[in-house]
C-alpha positions as CSV (number, residue, x, y, z in Angstrom):
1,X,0.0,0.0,0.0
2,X,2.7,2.4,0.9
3,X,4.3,2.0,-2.6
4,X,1.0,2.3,-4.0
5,X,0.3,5.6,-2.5
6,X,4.2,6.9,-3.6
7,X,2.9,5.6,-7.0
8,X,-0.1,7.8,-6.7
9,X,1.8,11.1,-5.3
10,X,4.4,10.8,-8.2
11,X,1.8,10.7,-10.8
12,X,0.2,13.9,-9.6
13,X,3.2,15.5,-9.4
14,X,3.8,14.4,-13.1
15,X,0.6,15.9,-13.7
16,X,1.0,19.0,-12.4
17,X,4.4,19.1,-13.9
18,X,2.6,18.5,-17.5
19,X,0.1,21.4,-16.7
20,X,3.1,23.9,-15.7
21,X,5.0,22.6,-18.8
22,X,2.3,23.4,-21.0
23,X,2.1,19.8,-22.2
24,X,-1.3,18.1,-22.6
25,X,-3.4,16.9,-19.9
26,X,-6.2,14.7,-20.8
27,X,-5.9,11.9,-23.9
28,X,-9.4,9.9,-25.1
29,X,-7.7,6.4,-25.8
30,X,-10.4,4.5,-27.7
31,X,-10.3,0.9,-27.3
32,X,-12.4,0.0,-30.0
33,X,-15.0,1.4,-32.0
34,X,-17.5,-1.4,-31.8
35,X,-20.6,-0.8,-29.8
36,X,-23.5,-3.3,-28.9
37,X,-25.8,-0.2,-28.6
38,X,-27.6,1.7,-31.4
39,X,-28.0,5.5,-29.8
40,X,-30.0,7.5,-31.6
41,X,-27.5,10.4,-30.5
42,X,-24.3,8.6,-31.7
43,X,-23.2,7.2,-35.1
44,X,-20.3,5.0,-33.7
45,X,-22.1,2.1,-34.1
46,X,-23.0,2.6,-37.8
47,X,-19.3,2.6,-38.9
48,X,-17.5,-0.5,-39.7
49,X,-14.7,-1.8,-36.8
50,X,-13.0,-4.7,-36.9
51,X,-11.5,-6.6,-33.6
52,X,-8.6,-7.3,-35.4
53,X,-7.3,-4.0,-35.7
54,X,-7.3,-3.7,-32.0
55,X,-3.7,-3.6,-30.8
56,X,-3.0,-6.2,-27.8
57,X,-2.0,-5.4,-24.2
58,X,1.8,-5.2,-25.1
59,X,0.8,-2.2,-27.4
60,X,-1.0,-0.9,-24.6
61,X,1.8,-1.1,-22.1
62,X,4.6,0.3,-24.7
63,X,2.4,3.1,-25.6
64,X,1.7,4.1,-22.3
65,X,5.5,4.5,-21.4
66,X,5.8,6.3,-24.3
67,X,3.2,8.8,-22.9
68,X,4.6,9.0,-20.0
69,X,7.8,10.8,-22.0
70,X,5.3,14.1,-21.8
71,X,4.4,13.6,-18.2
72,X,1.5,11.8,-16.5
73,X,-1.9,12.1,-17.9
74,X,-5.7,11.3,-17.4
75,X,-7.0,9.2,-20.3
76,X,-10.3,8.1,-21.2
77,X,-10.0,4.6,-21.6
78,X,-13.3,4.8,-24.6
79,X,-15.0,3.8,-27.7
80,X,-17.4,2.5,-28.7
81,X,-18.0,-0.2,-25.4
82,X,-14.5,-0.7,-23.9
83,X,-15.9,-3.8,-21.6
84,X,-16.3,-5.8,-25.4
85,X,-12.7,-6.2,-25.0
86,X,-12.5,-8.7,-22.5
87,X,-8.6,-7.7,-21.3
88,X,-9.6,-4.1,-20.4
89,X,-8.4,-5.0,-16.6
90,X,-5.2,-6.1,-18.2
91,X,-5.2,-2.7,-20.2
92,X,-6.0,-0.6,-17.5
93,X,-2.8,-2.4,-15.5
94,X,-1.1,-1.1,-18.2
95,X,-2.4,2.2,-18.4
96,X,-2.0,2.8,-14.5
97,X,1.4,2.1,-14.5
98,X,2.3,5.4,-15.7
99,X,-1.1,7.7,-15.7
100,X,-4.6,7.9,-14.3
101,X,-7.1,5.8,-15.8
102,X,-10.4,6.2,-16.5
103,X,-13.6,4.3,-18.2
104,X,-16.6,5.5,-19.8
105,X,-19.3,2.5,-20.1
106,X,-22.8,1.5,-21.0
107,X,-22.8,-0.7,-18.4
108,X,-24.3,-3.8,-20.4
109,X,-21.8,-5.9,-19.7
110,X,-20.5,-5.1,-16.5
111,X,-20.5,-8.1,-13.8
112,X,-19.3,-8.3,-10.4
113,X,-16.3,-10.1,-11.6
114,X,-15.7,-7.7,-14.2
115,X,-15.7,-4.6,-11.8
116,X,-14.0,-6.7,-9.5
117,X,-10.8,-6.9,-11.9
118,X,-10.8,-3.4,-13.3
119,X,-10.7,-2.0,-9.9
120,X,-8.1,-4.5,-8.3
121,X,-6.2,-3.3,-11.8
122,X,-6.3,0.1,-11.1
123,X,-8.7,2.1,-12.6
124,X,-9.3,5.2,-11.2
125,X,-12.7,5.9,-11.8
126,X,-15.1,4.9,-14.1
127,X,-18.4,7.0,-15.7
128,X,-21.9,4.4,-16.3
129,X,-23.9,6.3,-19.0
130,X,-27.8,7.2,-18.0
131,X,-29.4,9.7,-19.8
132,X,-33.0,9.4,-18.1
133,X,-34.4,9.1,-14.7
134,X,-36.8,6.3,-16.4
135,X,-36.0,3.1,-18.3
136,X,-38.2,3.3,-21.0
137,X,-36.7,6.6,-22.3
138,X,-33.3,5.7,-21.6
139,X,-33.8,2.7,-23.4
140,X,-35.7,4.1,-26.6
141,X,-32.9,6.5,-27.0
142,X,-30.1,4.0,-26.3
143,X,-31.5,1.6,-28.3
144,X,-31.4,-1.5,-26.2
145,X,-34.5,-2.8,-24.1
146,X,-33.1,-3.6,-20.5
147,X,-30.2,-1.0,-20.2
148,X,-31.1,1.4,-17.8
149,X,-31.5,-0.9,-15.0
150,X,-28.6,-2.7,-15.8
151,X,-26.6,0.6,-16.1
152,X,-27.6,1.1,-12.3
153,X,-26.8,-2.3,-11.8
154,X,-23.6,-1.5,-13.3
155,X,-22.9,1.8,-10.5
156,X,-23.7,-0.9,-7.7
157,X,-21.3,-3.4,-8.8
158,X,-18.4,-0.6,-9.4
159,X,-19.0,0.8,-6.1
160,X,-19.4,-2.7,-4.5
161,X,-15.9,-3.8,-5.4
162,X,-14.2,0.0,-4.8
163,X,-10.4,-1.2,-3.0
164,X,-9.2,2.5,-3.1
165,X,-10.0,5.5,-1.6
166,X,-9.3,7.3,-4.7
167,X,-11.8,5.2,-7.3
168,X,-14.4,6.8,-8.2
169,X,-18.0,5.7,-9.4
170,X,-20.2,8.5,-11.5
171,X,-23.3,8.4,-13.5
172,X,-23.2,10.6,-16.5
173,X,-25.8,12.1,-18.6
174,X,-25.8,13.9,-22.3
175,X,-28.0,16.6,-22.0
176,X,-30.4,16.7,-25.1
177,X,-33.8,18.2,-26.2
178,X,-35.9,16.4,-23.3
179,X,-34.1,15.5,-20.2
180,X,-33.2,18.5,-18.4
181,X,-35.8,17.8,-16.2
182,X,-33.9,14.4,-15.3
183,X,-31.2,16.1,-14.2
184,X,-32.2,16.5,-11.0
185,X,-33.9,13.1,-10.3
186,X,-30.9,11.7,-11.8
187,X,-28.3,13.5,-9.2
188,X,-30.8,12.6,-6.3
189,X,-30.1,8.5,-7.3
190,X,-27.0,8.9,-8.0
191,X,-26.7,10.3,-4.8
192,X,-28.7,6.8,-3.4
193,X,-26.1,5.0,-4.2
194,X,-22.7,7.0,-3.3
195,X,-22.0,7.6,-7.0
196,X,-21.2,11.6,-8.5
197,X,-22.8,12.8,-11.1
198,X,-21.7,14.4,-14.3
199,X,-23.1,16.2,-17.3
200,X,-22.1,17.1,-21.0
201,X,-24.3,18.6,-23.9
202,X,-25.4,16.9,-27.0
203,X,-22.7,17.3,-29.9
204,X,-24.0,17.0,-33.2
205,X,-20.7,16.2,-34.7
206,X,-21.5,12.6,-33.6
207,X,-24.4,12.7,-36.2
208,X,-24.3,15.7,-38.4
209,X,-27.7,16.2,-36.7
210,X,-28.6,19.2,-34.4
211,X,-31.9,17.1,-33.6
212,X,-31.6,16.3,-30.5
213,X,-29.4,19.2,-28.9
214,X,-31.2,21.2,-26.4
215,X,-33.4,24.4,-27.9
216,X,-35.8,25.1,-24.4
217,X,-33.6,28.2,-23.1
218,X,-31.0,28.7,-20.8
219,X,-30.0,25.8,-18.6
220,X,-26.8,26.8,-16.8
221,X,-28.5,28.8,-14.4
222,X,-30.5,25.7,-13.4
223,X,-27.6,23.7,-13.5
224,X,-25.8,25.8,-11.3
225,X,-28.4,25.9,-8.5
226,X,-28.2,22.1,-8.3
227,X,-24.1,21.9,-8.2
228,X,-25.1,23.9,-5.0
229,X,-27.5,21.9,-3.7
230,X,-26.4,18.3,-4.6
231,X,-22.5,17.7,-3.6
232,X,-22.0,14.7,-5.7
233,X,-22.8,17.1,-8.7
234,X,-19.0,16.7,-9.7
235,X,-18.8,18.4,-12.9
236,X,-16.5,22.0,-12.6
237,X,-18.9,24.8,-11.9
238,X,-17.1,26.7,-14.4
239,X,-17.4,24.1,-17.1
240,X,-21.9,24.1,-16.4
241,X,-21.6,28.1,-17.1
242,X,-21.1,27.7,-19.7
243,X,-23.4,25.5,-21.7
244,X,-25.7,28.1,-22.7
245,X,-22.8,29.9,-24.5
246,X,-22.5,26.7,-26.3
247,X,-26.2,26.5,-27.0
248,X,-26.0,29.7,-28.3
249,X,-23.6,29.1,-30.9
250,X,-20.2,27.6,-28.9
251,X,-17.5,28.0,-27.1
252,X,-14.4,29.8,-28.7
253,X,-10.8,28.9,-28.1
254,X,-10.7,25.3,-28.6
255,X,-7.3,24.0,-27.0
256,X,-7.9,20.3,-28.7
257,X,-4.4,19.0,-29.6
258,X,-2.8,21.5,-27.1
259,X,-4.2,20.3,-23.8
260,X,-6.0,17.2,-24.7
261,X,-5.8,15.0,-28.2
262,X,-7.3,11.7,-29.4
263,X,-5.8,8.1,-29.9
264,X,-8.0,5.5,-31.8
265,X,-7.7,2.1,-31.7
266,X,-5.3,1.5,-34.6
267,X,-2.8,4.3,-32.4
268,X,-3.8,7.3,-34.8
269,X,-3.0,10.4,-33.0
270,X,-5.9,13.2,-34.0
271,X,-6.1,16.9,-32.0
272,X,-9.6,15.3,-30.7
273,X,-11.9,12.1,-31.4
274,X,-14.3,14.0,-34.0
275,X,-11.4,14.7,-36.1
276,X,-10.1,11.0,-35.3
277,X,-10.3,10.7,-39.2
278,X,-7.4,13.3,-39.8
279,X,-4.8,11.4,-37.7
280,X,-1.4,13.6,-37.4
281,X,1.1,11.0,-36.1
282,X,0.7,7.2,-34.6
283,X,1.7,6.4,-30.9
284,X,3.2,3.4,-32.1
285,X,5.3,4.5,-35.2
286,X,6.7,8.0,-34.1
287,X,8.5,9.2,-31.7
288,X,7.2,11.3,-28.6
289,X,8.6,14.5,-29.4
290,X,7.5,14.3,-33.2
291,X,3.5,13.2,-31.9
292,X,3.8,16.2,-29.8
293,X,5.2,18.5,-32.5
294,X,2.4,17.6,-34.8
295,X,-0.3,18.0,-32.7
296,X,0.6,21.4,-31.8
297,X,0.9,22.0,-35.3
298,X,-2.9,20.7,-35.7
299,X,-3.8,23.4,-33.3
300,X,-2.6,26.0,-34.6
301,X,-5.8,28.3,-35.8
302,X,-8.6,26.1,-34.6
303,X,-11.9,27.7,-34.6
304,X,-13.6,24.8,-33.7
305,X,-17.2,25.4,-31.7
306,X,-18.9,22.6,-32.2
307,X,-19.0,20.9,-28.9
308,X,-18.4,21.1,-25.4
309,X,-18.0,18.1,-24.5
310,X,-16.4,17.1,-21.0
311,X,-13.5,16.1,-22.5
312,X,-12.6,19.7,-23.4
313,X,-14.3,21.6,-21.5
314,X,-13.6,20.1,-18.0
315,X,-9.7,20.4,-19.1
316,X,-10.1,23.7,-20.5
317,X,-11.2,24.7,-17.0
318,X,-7.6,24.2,-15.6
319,X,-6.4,26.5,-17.8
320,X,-9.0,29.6,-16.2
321,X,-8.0,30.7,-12.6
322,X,-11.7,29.9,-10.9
323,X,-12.2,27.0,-13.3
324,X,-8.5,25.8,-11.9
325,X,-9.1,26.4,-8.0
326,X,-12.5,24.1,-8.2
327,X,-11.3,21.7,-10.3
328,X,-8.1,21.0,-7.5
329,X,-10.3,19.5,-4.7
330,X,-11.5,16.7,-7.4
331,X,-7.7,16.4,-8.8
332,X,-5.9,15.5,-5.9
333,X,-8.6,14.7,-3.1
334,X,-8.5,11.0,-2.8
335,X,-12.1,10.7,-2.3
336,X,-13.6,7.9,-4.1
337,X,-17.3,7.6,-2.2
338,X,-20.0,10.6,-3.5
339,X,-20.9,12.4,-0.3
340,X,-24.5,12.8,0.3
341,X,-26.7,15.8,-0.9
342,X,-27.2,18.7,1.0
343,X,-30.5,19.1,2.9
């Protein structure tokens, strides 16, 4: 245990280190791009991805010490459904070694045995998708009959087989053109069962559709009263004021390929996943220096405003001074368990 917790204190260091250095933060490593969901909101699943092309463990493991060249990061361990690879415990080992890991999941095929195994691996936290606070909805939408109440099956079992203070269980929800009413019911079982909550807006870069992104007014001021009220609401305060801006025609100053940049399954290195087509470098073929050279390269001049996503806009908050000073208590406070809402 004592090694373990050097382990973890060097790797925030490393972090920080990366952050002063100017050096990216977060990286979205998609496992694979197969999905055994069909969400109405996503395309993923429509696009052709072969197992094969999925790199083994060993690839896993070299890359990650190569990352570790820039400093220590926080990467997405994504897709697609990450648990269809059934060595995801053995890649989040591998991952862990050197960075923070983390795991975004429909839950479908999460067990006990399976949560068991990624936690004893190391993950740090892991993120159960649940766009509704009822199953039928959740279900139309996501496309498969039975998934919301495995999802919160899926929080249980995480939580259940937690072995570190610092692993962390949340429920997060895409907000679209009819659940910001969920919100709150949604925070209040999340709550229930010691999990956080987070939130990120509908991008329709995942579709080419602008369907289903909310159009029924503002919504940061209501999102901001219940970060107050609900203290598992874990997303950065800063980060929620500013999805009406978004609504409203986006964010500016996109920092994809500067503080956080995409790697697909095949190791393409893009500035971010919606651009994951446009691939700059691969992990596995270039060197470090050259991946980093080319991604700020990317960068340079991007107008991009078409989402605001977590994975940007959370990391973006480190680089604004109150976005920074609330983002530190969930940084480096190992505090796994959701603490219950404020009456």
């Amino acid at each position: 245990m004592a090694n373990l917790q050097v382990s973890t204190v060097g790797k925030k260091w490393r972090l920080f280190r990366a952050w002063a250095g100017g050096h990216p933060l977060w990286c979205a490593w998609q496992v694979t791009y197969r999905c055994n969901f069909r969400c109405r909101f996503c395309n993923y699943w429509a696009i052709p991805a072969d197992a094969a092309d999925e790199p083994p463990v060993a690839a896993y493991a070299e890359g990650s010490r190569k990352l570790a060249q820039m400093g220590t990061l926080l990467i997405s361990l994504a897709g697609g459904e990450p648990l269809l690879r059934t060595d995801m415990p053995e890649i989040v080992a591998a991952v862990g070694r050197y960075h923070f890991p983390f795991m975004t999941t429909n839950g479908w095929l999460a067990t006990p045995a399976v949560a068991r195994d990624l936690m004893r691996a190391g993950l740090w936290g892991v993120s159960i998708s649940i766009d509704y606070a009822d199953a039928d909805r959740h279900d139309r939408r996501r496309g498969m009959a039975g998934a919301w109440e495995q999802a919160w099956r899926a929080v249980e079992m995480f939580n259940a087989e937690r072995v570190h203070d610092w692993q962390r269980v949340n429920v997060i929800a895409v907000l679209m053109d009819d659940n910001i009413d969920d919100i709150e019911p949604l925070l209040a079982m999340a709550a229930e069962r010691n999990a956080y909550f987070m939130v990120q807006p509908y991008g329709r870069l995942k579709t080419g559709s602008a369907a289903y992104g909310h159009q029924n007014g503002p919504v940061a001021p209501r999102l901001l009263d219940l970060h107050a009220r609900y203290r598992n609401f874990l997303s950065n305060r800063h980060y929620l004021g500013q999805f009406d801006r978004f609504l409203a025609g986006g964010v500016p100053g996109c920092r994809a390929g500067r503080a956080f940049f995409n790697i697909d399954e095949t190791g393409d290195v893009a500035v971010c996943v919606e651009r994951r087509h446009r691939p700059v470098a691969n992990l596995y073929r270039d060197e470090i220096g050259t991946v980093l050279n080319r991604l700020r390269a990317a960068a340079a001049g991007n107008d991009c405003r078409s989402c605001w996503y977590n994975c940007r806009g959370e990391v973006e908050c480190l680089y604004h001074p109150v976005g920074l000073i609330r983002s530190l208590p969930t940084l480096f406070l190992d505090r796994g368990a959701a603490p219950a809402r404020d009456r």
